[in-house]
Steps between C-alpha positions, in 0.01 A plus 500: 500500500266240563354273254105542520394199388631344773350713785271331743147595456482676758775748345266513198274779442097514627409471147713186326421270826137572416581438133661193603198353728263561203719363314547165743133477563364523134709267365451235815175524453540385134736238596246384695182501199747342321580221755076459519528488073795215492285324792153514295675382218704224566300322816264245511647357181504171651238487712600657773339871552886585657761548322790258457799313318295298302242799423860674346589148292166532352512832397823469346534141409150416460313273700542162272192354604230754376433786133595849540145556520437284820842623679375898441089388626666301783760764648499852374140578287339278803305770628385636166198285451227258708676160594227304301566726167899438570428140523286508169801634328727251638245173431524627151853500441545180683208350204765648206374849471298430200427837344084468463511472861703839528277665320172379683619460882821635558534857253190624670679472849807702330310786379320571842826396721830550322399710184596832662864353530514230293320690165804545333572851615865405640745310274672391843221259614319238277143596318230215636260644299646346205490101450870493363626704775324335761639135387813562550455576843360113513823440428732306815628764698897535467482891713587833390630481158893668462381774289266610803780437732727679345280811476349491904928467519574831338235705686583323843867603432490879382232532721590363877842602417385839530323471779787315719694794361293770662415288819876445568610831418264659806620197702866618431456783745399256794747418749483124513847299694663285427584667125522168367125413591366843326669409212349131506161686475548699236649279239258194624177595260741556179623139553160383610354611192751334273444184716124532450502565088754244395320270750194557273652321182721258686159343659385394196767259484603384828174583728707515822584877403142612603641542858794745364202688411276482824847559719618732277160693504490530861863611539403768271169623719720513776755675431251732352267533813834514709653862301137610548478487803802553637520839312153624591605420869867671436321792363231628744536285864898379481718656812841598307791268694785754653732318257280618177514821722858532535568437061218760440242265352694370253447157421621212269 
């Protein structure tokens, strides 16, 4: 008796293949968001509106040269307020961030930019509408803290894991040659990930790591977009090869 989890698609009934391209589409399209999220929030960090390696040392290293406060106005809050109002901000942590001035220039440009956020409504991000809370942030920048690393690490973990988990089990039922080469792809992302996280930490102290994590990153996306692909194609449009023919769709 055959095994059915390794049938061909095309052996598979009308109804899981369409399971299985919802499946592949929904959750491409939120690798993709997600890809638009890490972008948003990591680029321009040093500058540049693209993103790079030293955009990644930043974020996870800090940037050495400027506060947390300037690093988050300059790269990832950019576009959250007028470029006169961010430079206000910035002259006035540059002059020692007295705390009369807070009240009188730089608190009013909280509450009507960053209050809805930045209120104190999330214990994850820092409250600006408090003086003690905002001076810290005029602190030298030194990048994600380990505490914050550690839990982004967690959810990144359970969570891709999963994903990777349902992505290559569809992609099991392609017929990919040489064996070898399928198997490359579907262990790829679960190393790439382990790369990527451990790269996070290991930045902080040597800042060469930062391209682990942009190599590692894009080793992940495509081995991601290649399953994807490959199994939507495999599913609907793929001819079946006489040899798949002549085993009766089984595949391994």
């Amino acid at each position: 008796m055959k095994d059915s989890n390794c049938l061909h698609f095309k052996y598979l009934p009308m109804g899981v293949r369409t399971l299985y391209t919802g499946a592949l589409i929904v959750l491409g399209t939120g690798y993709l968001f997600a890809m638009v999220y890490i972008f948003e929030s990591h680029a321009g960090r040093d500058g540049d509106p693209m993103l790079s390696v030293r955009d990644l040392i930043i974020a996870y290293s800090g940037s050495k040269a400027d506060t947390r406060l300037e690093t988050a106005l300059k790269g990832p809050m950019a576009g959250m307020l007028p470029a006169e109002e961010r430079n206000v901000i910035i002259a006035w942590v540059r002059a020692g961030a007295s705390e009369d001035e807070y009240k009188s220039k730089i608190l009013p440009l909280v509450q009507q930019r960053c209050a809805t956020c930045h209120g104190g409504s999330n214990p994850h991000i820092p409250t600006l509408t408090e003086f003690s809370q905002m001076n810290k942030m005029t602190q030298m920048d030194h990048g994600m803290d380990v505490f914050t690393l550690v839990r982004v690490s967690h959810i990144h973990l359970f969570g891709i894991t999963f994903i990777f988990f349902i992505v290559g089990s569809i992609f099991c039922h392609a017929y990919v040659r040489p064996l070898w080469l399928k198997c490359i792809i579907l262990i790829t992302p679960f190393f790439a990930i382990l790369a990527d996280i451990f790269s996070w930490y290991l930045t902080k102290i040597f800042e060469g790591f930062a391209w682990v994590v942009m190599i590692s990153g894009a080793f992940m996306g495509l081995a991601f977009a290649i399953m994807i692909l490959t199994s939507l194609y495999q599913i609907w449009l793929y001819k079946i090869p006489k040899e798949l023919q002549d085993c009766g769709g089984v595949v391994s």
